[in-house]
KOLPAZA-505675 format. One line per field, with one value per residue (C-alpha): residue in one letter; y, z, x. Coordinates in steps of 0.2 Angstrom, whole numbers, plus 5000, padded with zeros to 4 digits. Each point is the difference from the previous one (the first is absolute). Layout:
BEGIN
rest <- A  ...;
y <- Y  ...;
z <- Z  ...;
x <- X  ...;
This chain:
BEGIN
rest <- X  X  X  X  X  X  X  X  X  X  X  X  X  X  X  X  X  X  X  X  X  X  X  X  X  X  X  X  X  X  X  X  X  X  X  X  X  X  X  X  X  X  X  X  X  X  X  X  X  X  X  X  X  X  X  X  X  X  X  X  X  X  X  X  X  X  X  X  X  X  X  X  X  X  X  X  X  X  X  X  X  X  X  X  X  X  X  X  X  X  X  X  X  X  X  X  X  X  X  X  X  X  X  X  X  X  X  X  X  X  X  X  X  X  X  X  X  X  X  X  X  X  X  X  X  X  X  X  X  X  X  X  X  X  X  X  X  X  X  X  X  X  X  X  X  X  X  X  X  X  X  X  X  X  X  X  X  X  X  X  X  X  X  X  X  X  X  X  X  X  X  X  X  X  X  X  X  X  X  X  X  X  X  X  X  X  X  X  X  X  X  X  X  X  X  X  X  X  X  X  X  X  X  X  X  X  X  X  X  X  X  X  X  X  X  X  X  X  X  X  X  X  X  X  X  X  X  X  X  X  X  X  X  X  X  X  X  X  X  X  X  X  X  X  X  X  X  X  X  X  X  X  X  X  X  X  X  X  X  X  X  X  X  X  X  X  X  X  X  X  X  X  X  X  X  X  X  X  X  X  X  X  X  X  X  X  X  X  X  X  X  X  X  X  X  X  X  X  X  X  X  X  X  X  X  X  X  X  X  X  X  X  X  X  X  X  X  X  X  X  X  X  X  X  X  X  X  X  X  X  X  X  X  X  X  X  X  X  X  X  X  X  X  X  X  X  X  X  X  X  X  X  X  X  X  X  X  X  X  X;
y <- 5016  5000  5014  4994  5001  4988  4993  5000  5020  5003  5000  4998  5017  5001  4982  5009  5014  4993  4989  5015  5007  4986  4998  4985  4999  5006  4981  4994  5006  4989  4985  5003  5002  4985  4989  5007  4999  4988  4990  5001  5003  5008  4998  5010  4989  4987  5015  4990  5015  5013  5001  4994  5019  5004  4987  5003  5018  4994  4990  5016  5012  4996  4988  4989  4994  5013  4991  4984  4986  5001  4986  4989  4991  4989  4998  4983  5007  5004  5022  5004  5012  5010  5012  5011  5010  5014  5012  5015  5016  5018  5005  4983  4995  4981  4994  4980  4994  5011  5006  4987  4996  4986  4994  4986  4988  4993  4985  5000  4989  5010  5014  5004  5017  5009  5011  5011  5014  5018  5006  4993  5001  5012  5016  4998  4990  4990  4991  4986  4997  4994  5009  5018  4993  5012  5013  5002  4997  5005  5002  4985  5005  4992  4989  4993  4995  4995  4987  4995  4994  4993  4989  4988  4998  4983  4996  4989  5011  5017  4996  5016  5008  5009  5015  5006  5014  4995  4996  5009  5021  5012  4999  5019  5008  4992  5007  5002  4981  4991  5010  4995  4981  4998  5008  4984  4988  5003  5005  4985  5000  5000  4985  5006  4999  5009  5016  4992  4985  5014  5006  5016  4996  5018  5006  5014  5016  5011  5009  4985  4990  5017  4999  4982  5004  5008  4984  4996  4981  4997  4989  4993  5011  4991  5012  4991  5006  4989  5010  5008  5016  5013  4998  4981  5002  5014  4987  4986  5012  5014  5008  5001  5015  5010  4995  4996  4985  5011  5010  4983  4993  5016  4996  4985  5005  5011  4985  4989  5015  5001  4982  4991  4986  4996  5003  4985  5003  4990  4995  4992  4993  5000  4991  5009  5019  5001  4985  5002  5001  5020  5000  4990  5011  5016  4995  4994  5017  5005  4989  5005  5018  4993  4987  4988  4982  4996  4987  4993  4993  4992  5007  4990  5002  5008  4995  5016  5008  4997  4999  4982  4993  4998  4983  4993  5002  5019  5001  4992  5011  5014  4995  4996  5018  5007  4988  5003  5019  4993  5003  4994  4992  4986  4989  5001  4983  5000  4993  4995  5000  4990  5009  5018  5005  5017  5016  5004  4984  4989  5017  5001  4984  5000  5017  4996  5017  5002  5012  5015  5003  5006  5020  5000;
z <- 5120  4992  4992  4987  4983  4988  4988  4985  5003  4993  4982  4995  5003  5015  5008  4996  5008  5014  5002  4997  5017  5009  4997  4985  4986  4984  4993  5014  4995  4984  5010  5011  4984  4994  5015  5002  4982  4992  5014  5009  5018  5012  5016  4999  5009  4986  4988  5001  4988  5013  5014  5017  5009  4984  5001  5018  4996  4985  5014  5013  4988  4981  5001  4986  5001  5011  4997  5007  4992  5008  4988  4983  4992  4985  4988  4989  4986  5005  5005  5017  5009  5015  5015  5005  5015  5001  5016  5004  4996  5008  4987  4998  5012  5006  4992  5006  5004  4991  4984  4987  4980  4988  4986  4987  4993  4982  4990  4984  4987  4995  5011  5022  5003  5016  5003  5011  5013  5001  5014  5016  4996  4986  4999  4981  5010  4986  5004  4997  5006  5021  4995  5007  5012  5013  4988  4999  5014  4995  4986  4998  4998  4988  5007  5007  4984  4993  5017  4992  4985  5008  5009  4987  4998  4996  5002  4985  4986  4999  5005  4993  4982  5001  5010  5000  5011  5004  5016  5017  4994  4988  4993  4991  5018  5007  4985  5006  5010  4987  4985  5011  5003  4982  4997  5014  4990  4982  5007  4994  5018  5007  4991  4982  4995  4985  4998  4988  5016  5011  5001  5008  5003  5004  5001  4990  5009  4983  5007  5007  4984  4992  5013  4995  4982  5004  5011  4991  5003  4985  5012  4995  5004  5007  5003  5010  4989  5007  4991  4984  5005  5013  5009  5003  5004  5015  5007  5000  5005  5010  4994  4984  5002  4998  4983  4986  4987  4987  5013  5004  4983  4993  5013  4994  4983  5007  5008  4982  4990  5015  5002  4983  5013  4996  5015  5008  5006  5015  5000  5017  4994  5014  4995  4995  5004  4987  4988  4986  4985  4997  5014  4985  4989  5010  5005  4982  4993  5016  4993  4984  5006  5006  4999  5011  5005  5009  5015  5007  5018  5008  5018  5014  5012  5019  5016  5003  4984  4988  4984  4992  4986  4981  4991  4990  4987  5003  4999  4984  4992  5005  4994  4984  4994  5006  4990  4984  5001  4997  5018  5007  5017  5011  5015  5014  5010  5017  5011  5019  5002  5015  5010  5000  4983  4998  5007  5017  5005  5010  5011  5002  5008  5010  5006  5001  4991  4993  4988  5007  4998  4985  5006  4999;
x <- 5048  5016  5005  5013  4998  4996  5014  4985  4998  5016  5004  5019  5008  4989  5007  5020  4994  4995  5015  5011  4993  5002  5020  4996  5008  4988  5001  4992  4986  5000  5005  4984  4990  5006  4995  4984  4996  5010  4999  4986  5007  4994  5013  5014  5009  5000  5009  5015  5010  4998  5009  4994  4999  4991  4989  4994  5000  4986  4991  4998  4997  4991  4985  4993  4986  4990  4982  4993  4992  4981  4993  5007  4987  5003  4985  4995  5007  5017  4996  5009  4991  5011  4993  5013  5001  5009  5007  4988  5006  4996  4989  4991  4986  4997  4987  4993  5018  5009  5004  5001  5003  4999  5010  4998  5010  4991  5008  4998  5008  5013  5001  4996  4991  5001  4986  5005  4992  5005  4989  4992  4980  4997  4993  4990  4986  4993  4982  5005  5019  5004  5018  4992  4986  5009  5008  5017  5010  5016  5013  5013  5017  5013  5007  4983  4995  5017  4999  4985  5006  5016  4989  5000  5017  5006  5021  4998  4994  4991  4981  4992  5000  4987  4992  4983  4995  4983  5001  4994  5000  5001  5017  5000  4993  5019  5010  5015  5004  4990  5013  5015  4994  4997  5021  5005  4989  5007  5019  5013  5007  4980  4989  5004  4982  4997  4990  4988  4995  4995  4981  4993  4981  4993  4982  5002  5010  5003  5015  5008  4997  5009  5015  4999  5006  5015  5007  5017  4994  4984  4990  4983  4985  4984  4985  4986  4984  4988  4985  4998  4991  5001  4984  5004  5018  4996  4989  5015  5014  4999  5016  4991  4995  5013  5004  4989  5004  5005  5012  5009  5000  5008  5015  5000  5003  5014  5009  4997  5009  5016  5003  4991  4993  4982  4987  4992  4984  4996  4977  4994  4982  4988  4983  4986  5010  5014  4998  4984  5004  4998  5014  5011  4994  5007  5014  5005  4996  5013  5013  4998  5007  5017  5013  4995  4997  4986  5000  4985  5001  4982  4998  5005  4987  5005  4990  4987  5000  4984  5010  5000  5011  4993  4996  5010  4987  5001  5018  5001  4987  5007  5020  4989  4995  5014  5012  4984  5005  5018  5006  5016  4990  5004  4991  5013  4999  4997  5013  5000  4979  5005  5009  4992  5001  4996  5011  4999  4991  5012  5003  4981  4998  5014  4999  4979  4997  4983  4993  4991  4980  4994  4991  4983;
């Protein structure tokens, strides 16, 4: 495996650092950002400004790209869906053929998300997600998910302006590489993508949320509620049990006062498990504690799990007493249903992992 560093694990000063010790002038390491960034190039050779020994020097001794393209799937409705395969490292066992991410590309009208992945597996373990099937395999470094979002790169305009965090992973358990991606994201010589496009889904780690608020960048907070009490959320997430509702809403509260950025609060509706009416009713007298949006998103169901996705009819009655207690709360719309929708997915099939037993 090639040792070399990535180009996308180094912020500015860390690129002029590194062409200091290897006799480059410092400005070289704003003519590599450009290319890469600007530019979108990815052979040293074709970085024309620098000089040739530089340029083979680049080539033997800083990759790119480190990750390969396993799968790219494109749905009906314009989402792009990517399987990345990345090199194993010491600490990260091989798991199927390897370990593995994914990231989305979702057009919108006016704006192209990338949902990103900050782990390989996940360690939360919710019910009804194929992200943590096989736990977590192993922490992704910054550059691995800066590569990610690089991956949609287009020469002839910047694809994405927007980031979501909601991808493969717990983004608060990976503090540190998730803090420095989101620095490279929102840096003028990075993508420039304001602080305000950038989303931290995060299923509610009280101390993280709290670290969180003292980030010099005010990003948008998601917490993924997907239950209105206790009882019902420790059945859906494991990790749930170490922090009550209360516990992560009053670090929530801490991140509103730092940054003034209103909390989303991400619902996945399972049928007939989180989605009466008196689940509405809870969660709206949670919402009513905080500043917050609410998002509804209908499941998206994964091969071997018994969870299935609501009615339509269900959905809509349940947006309706929230929005009749005066909720700010909004149907999410699903995108890509035909080409393995839901996190984790498009690693399950190809990696064929299936979801342990239920103990008797």
């Amino acid at each position: 495996m090639n040792q070399s560093p990535s180009v996308f694990d180094f912020d500015r000063d860390g690129l002029r650092e590194w062409c200091a010790s290897h006799q480059m002038p410092l400005y070289s390491a704003d003519q590599i950002l450009q290319w890469v960034y600007g530019k979108g190039v990815l052979d040293p050779q074709e970085m024309t400004n620098l000089s040739r020994s530089h340029r083979d020097l680049l080539s033997n001794a800083l990759q790119i790209r480190v990750g390969t393209e396993l799968k790219n799937q494109l749905a009906s409705d314009g989402t792009r869906k990517l399987l990345i395969g990345w090199p194993t490292k010491s600490s990260m066992p091989v798991i199927g053929s390897g370990p593995a991410t994914e990231t989305v590309l979702i057009p919108s009208d006016d704006r192209r998300t990338a949902c990103v992945s900050s782990q390989v597996g996940c360690p939360v373990g919710c019910r009804f997600c194929a992200s943590g099937l096989l736990g977590l395999e192993g922490n992704l470094s910054t550059g691995q998910i800066i590569e990610q979002v690089h991956r949609f790169y287009r020469p002839e305009h910047r694809e994405v302006t927007n980031i979501v965090f909601m991808g493969m992973g717990e983004p608060l358990a990976n503090y540190s590489p998730v803090t420095r991606a989101i620095k490279i994201l929102n840096a003028d010589w990075g993508f420039g993508i304001g602080a305000r496009r950038i989303t931290v889904s995060t299923v509610g780690l009280p101390a993280g949320i709290c670290r969180l608020a003292s980030f010099p960048l005010p990003v948008t907070l998601a917490l993924s509620l997907h239950a209105p009490n206790d009882s019902l959320r420790r059945e859906l997430i494991p990790w749930a049990e170490h922090a009550s509702i209360e516990q992560i809403l009053s670090a929530c509260r801490t991140y509103f006062d730092a940054t003034g950025r209103e909390i989303t609060l991400e619902y996945l509706l399972l049928s007939d498990v989180n989605d009466r009416p008196q689940h509405a009713r809870e969660l709206a007298e949670i919402a009513d504690t905080l500043r917050c949006n609410i998002n509804l998103i209908r499941y998206n169901e994964v091969e071997g799990l018994p969870f299935r996705r609501p009615v339509d009819q269900d959905v809509h009655e349940f947006q309706r007493i929230l929005r009749k207690a005066r909720i700010n709360v909004h149907i999410r719309a699903s995108r890509g249903r035909d080409i393995d929708a839901a996190c984790g997915q498009l690693r399950q099939k190809s990696q064929k992992i299936t979801p342990a037993p239920e103990s008797p």
